[in-house]
Each structure stands twice: as structure tokens, then as C-alpha cells.
C-alpha positions as CSV (number, residue, x, y, z in Angstrom):
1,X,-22.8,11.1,-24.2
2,X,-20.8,13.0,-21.4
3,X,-17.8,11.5,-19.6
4,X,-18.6,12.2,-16.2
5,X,-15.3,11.8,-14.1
6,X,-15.5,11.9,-10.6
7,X,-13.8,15.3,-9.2
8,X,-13.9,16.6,-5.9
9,X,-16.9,17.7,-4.7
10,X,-15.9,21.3,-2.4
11,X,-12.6,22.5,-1.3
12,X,-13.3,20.8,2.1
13,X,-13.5,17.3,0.5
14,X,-10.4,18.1,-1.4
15,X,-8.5,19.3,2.2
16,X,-9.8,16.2,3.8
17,X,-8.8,14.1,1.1
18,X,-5.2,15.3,0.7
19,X,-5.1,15.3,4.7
20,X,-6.0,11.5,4.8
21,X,-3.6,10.6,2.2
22,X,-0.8,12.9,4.2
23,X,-1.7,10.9,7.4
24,X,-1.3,7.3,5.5
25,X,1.7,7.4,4.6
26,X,4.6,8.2,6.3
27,X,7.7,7.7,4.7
28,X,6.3,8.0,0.9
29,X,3.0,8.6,0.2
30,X,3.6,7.5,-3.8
31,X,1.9,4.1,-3.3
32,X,-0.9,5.5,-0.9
33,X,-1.5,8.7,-3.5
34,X,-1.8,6.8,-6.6
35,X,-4.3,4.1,-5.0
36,X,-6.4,6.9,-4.0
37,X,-6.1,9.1,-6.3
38,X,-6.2,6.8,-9.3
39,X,-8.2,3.5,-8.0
40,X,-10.1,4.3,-5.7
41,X,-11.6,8.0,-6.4
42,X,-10.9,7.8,-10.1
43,X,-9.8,11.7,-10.2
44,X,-7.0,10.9,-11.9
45,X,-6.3,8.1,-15.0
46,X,-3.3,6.2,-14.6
47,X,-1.5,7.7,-17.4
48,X,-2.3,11.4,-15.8
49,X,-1.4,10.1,-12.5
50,X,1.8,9.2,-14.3
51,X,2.6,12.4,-16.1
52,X,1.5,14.8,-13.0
53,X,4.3,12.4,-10.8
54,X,6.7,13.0,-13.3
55,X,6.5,16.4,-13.7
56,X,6.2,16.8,-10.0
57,X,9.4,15.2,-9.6
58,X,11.5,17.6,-11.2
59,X,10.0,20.5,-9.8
60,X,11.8,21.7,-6.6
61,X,10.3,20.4,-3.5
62,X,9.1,17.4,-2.3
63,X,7.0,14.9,-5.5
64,X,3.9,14.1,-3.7
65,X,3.7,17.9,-2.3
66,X,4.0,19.2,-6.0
67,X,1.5,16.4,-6.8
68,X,-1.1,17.9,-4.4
69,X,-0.9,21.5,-5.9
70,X,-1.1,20.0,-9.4
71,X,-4.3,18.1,-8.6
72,X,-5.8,21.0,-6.8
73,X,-5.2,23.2,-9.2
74,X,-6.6,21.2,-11.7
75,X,-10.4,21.2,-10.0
76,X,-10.3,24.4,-8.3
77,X,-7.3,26.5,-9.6
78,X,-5.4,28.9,-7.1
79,X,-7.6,28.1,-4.2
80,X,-7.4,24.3,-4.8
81,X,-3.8,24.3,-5.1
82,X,-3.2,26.0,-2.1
83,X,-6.0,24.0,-0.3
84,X,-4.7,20.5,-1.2
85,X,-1.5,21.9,-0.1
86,X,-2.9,23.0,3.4
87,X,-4.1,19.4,3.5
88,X,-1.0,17.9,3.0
89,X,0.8,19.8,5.6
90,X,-1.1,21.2,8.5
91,X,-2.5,17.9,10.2
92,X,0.7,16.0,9.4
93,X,2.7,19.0,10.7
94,X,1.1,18.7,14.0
95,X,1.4,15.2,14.2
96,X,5.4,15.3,13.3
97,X,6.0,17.4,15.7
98,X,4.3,15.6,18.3
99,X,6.6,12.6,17.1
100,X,9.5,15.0,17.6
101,X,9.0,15.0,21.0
102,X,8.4,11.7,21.7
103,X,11.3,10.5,19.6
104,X,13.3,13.2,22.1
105,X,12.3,11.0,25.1
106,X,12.1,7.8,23.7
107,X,14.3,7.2,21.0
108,X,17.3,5.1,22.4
109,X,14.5,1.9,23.5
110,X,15.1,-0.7,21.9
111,X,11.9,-1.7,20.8
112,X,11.5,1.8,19.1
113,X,14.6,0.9,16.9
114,X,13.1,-1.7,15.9
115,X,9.9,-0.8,14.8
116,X,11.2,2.0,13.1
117,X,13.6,-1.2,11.0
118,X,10.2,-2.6,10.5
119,X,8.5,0.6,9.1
120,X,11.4,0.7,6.5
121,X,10.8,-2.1,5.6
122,X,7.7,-2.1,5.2
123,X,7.9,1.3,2.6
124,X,10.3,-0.8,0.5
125,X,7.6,-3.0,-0.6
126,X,5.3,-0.6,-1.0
127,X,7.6,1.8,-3.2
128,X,8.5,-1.6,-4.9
129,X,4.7,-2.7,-5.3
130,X,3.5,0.6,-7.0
131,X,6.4,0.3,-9.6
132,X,5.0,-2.4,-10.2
133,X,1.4,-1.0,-11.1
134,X,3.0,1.7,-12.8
135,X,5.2,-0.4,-15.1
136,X,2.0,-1.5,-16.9
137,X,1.0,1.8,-17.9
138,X,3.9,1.5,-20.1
139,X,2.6,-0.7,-22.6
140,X,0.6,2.3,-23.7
141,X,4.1,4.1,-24.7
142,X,4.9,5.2,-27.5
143,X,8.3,3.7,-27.0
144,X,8.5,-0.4,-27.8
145,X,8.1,-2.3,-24.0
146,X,11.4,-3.7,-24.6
147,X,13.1,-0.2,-24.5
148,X,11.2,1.3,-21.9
149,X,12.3,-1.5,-20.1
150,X,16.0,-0.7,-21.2
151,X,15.9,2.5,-19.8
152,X,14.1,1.5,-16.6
153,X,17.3,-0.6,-15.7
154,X,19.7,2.2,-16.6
155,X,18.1,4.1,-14.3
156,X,18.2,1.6,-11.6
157,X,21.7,1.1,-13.0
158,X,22.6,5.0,-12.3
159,X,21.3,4.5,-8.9
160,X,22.3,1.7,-7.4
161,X,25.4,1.2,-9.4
162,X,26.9,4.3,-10.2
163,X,25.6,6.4,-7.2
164,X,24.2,8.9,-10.1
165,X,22.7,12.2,-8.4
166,X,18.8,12.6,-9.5
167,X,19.8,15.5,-11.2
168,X,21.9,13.6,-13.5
169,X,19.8,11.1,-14.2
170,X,16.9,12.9,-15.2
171,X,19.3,14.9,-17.5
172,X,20.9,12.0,-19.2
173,X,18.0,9.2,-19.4
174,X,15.1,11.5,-19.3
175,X,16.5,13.5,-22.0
176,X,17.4,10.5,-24.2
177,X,13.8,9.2,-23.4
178,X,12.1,12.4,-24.4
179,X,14.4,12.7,-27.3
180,X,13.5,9.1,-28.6
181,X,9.5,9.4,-27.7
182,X,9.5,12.8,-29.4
183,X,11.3,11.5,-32.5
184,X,8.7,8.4,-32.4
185,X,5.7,10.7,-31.9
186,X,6.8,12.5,-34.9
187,X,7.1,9.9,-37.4
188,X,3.8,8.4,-36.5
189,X,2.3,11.8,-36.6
190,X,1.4,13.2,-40.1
């Protein structure tokens, strides 16, 4: 029996794709990227989807731009890469700098304050909603829920708290978490 995953079907579905989910979400496309790419198309498992994000977070550049060359690599190597990227950019390139010049002319109304309040807003829940979804993928850690959960609030902690640089707090608590789940894999692992 094969497992049959659903991929992309040509480069140009995988630049369309990647230019849809550019266009959806301004702000942070996190929530938008792993709803499509995990729920909805089903390219990606959740646990994948969770492992490219984290590596694409502590490569330089922007997560969900790292993200795209991962996932394009994956299904069509160099060419896919650079063709996810291409959707990620060129589209919402056009359309940012259109906003550019509108924001130029139009930024000090009032109502366009406000909706831009509204719109951050609005990508607070969402950030806050997909941390959500993503939180249950760590029952499947190797770590016990209760410490996972530890370090999640350290790292909240380091944030909000201390005012921690990203940089240090990948250093301290990733490294303590990869140190623990390594020394857990290891055990278990004959």
C-alpha cells in the first residue's frame, strides 16, 4: 500500500500557491501558512510543519520566507525553492509598494489609523489562535506535556518579562530543550 501525500502538482501551482498565501496575510502569514499548508492541502503534517517553522526561524531572514524555500525545495529542489520564493515576493512586492504610496497620501486620516489599530488586532488573535493548534502537537513530544509547557512559559517569560533578545532565547531555552529531548531520545533508544 503506498502513502500517497498530496504534493504540488507543477511549479506554477506551487508559485500560485505561495502567492495566495503571501497575499493573505499581511502582518504574519504563520496562521494563514500552517492552515494551508497543513489543513487544507495536506503537503505538510503538522509535526513537519512544526519542525520546518522551527528551523526556519533561526535561519537569517524573515520565518515564513525561509518556510517557502524549505517547502519548495522539498517537491522540486533548486527550482522549487526559488519558485515558492518568487511567489512569496513578487505579487506582494507590487502590492506593498502600491500601499507605500497610498499610505504617503493618506496616512494622517483618521479613519486609516484606525483601521490599521484594528488590523493589529486582529493578527494578535490569529498569532494567538495558531499557538494554540500548534500546542497540541506537543503531546507527541518526547518531552512530558507538563515540561513542554514549563518551557513554553519561560519563553513567554523571557519575552514579555525580561525583554530577552530572540537570540538569547533560542540560545538558552532551545538549547536546554534540545539538550533534555536529546538526553530523552537517548535513553529510550537502544
Amino acid at each position: 500500500m503506498t502513502d500517497e501525500r498530496p504534493r504540488p502538482t507543477s511549479l506554477l501551482d506551487l508559485f500560485i500557491s505561495f502567492t495566495l498565501l503571501a497575499l493573505q496575510g499581511f502582518g504574519g502569514v504563520l496562521a494563514v501558512v500552517q492552515r494551508e499548508m497543513v489543513e487544507r492541502k495536506r503537503w505538510l503534517t503538522q509535526e513537519e510543519f512544526i519542525e520546518d517553522w522551527a528551523v526556519a526561524q533561526i535561519m537569517p531572514g524573515p520565518n515564513v520566507v525561509n518556510l517557502s524555500l524549505m517547502i519548495g525545495d522539498r517537491y522540486f529542489g533548486l527550482r522549487g525553492a526559488l519558485t515558492a520564493l518568487a511567489g512569496m515576493l513578487c505579487v506582494p512586492l507590487l502590492l506593498v509598494l502600491g500601499l507605500a504610496v497610498l499610505y504617503a497620501q493618506y496616512g494622517n486620516h483618521p479613519g486609516v489609523a484606525g483601521a490599521l489599530r484594528g488590523m493589529a488586532a486582529v493578527t494578535a488573535g490569529l498569532i494567538t489562535a495558531t499557538g494554540v493548534k500548534l500546542g497540541a502537537a506537543l503531546r507527541k513530544h518526547p518531552l512530558p506535556v507538563w515540561l513542554t509547557g514549563l518551557i513554553v512559559l519561560a519563553c513567554m517569560g523571557f519575552g514579555l518579562l525580561l525583554h530577552l533578545p530572540l537570540a538569547y532565547t533560542l540560545l538558552i531555552l532551545g538549547g536546554l530543550s534540545f539538550a533534555l529531548t536529546w538526553r530523552k531520545l537517548k535513553k529510550t533508544t537502544p
